[in-house]
C-alpha positions in Angstrom: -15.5 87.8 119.5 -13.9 85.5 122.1 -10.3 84.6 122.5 -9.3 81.1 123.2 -9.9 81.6 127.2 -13.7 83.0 126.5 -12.6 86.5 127.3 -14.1 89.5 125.0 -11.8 90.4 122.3 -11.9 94.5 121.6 -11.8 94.2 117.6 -14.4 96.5 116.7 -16.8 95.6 114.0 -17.6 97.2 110.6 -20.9 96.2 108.6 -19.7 96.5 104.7 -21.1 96.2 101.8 -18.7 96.5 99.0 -14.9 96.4 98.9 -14.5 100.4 97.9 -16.1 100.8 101.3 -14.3 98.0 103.5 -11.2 99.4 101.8 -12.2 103.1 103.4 -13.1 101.6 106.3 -9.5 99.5 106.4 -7.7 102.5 105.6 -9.3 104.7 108.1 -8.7 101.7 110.7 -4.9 102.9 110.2 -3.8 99.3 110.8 -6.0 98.5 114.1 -7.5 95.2 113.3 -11.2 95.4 112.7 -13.7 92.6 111.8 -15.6 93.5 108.5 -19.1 92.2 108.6 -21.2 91.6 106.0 -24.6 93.1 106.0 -27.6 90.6 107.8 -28.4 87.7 106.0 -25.9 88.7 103.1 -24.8 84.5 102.9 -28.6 84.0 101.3 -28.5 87.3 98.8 -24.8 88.3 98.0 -23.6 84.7 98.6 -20.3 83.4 99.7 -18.1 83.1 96.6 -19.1 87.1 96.0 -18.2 87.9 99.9 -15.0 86.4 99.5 -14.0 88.4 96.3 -15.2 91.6 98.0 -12.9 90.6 101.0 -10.1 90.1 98.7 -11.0 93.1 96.7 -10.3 95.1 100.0 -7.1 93.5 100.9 -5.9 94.1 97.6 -7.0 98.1 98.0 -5.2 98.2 101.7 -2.2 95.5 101.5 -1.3 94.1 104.9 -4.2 96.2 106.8 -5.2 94.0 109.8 -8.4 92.4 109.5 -10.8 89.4 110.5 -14.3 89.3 108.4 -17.4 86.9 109.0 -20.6 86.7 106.9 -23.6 86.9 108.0 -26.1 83.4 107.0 -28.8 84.7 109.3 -30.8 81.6 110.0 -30.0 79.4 107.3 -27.6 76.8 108.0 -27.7 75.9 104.7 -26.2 79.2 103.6 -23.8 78.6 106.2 -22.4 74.9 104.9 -22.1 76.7 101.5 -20.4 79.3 102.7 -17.9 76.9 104.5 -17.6 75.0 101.5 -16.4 78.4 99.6 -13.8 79.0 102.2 -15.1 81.3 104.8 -13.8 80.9 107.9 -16.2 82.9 110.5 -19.3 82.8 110.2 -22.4 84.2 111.9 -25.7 82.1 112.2 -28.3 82.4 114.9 -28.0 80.7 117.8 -31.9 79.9 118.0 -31.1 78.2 114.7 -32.3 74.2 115.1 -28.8 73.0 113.1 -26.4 75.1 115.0 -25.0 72.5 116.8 -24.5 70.8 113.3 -23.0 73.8 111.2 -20.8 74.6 114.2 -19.0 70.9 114.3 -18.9 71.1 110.5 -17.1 74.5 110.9 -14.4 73.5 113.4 -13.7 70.5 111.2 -13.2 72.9 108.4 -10.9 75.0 110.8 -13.6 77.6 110.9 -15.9 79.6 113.6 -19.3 80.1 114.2 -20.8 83.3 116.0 -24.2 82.8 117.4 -25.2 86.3 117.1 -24.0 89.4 115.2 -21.7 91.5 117.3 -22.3 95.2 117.7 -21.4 96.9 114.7 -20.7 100.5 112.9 -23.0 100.7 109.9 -21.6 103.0 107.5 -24.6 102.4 104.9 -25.5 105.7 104.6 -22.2 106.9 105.4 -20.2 108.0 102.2 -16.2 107.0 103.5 -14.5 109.4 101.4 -15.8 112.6 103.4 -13.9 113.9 106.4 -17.4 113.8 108.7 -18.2 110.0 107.9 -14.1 109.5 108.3 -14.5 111.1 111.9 -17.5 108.9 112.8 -15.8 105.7 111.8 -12.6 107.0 113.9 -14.6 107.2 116.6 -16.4 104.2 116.6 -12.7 102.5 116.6 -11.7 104.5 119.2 -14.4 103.4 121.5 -15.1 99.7 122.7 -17.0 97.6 120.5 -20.2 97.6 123.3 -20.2 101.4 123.6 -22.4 102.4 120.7 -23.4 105.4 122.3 -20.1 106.9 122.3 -20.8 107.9 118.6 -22.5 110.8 117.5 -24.6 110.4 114.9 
């Protein structure tokens, strides 16, 4: 993610998929802000109205936790107006998309951004959060920059 001057922002990113996880994932963040992703494409088969409760879900499991999340409309930019329309207010949609240019003026009228591509992320699918190992992996992940991948084992 960018800052208002274009420079790289270090939140680290966490690909969820339900709020029992984001809520691990909050809790293990220890109140470092961290951008929960949804998984790819999640806008066409989860939709938006069901991101946003799991989002809320989490917050409600890890009051005041610092956070940012986007959802992930691959690249449909009809899944992206939609999800606009519900109240999301990042979004990611491919940058090769033909409409970007149109979603992303529709989302900074609706106070909203648009990512062009997913950022690097920590993928705790087959991760299970309440286990010490998968704890230390996550804690690592935060720990490093949000490009160094490799500086977790997995």
């Amino acid at each position: 993610m960018q800052n208002a001057a274009g420079q790289r922002e270090s939140v680290p990113a966490l690909v969820v998929r339900n709020a029992e996880q984001a809520a691990a994932a909050l809790r293990v963040a220890d109140g470092r802000r961290v951008l929960l992703l949804s998984a790819p494409g999640a806008a066409g088969f989860l939709g938006p109205l069901a991101w946003r409760a799991l989002v809320a879900r989490a917050e409600s499991l890890v009051p005041g936790a610092p956070f940012d999340d986007a959802l992930c409309c691959g690249d449909a930019p009809g899944h992206a107006l939609a999800a606009l329309r519900a109240g999301c207010r990042l979004l990611v949609l491919h940058g090769a998309c033909p409409a970007f240019a149109q979603v992303e003026a529709a989302a900074e009228v609706a106070g909203a951004r648009l990512l062009p591509g997913r950022p690097p992320a920590f993928d705790a699918m087959d991760l299970d959060l309440r286990k010490p190992g998968a704890r230390v992996k996550l804690a690592q992940w935060l720990a490093a920059s949000p490009h160094d991948s490799a500086a977790i084992q997995r």
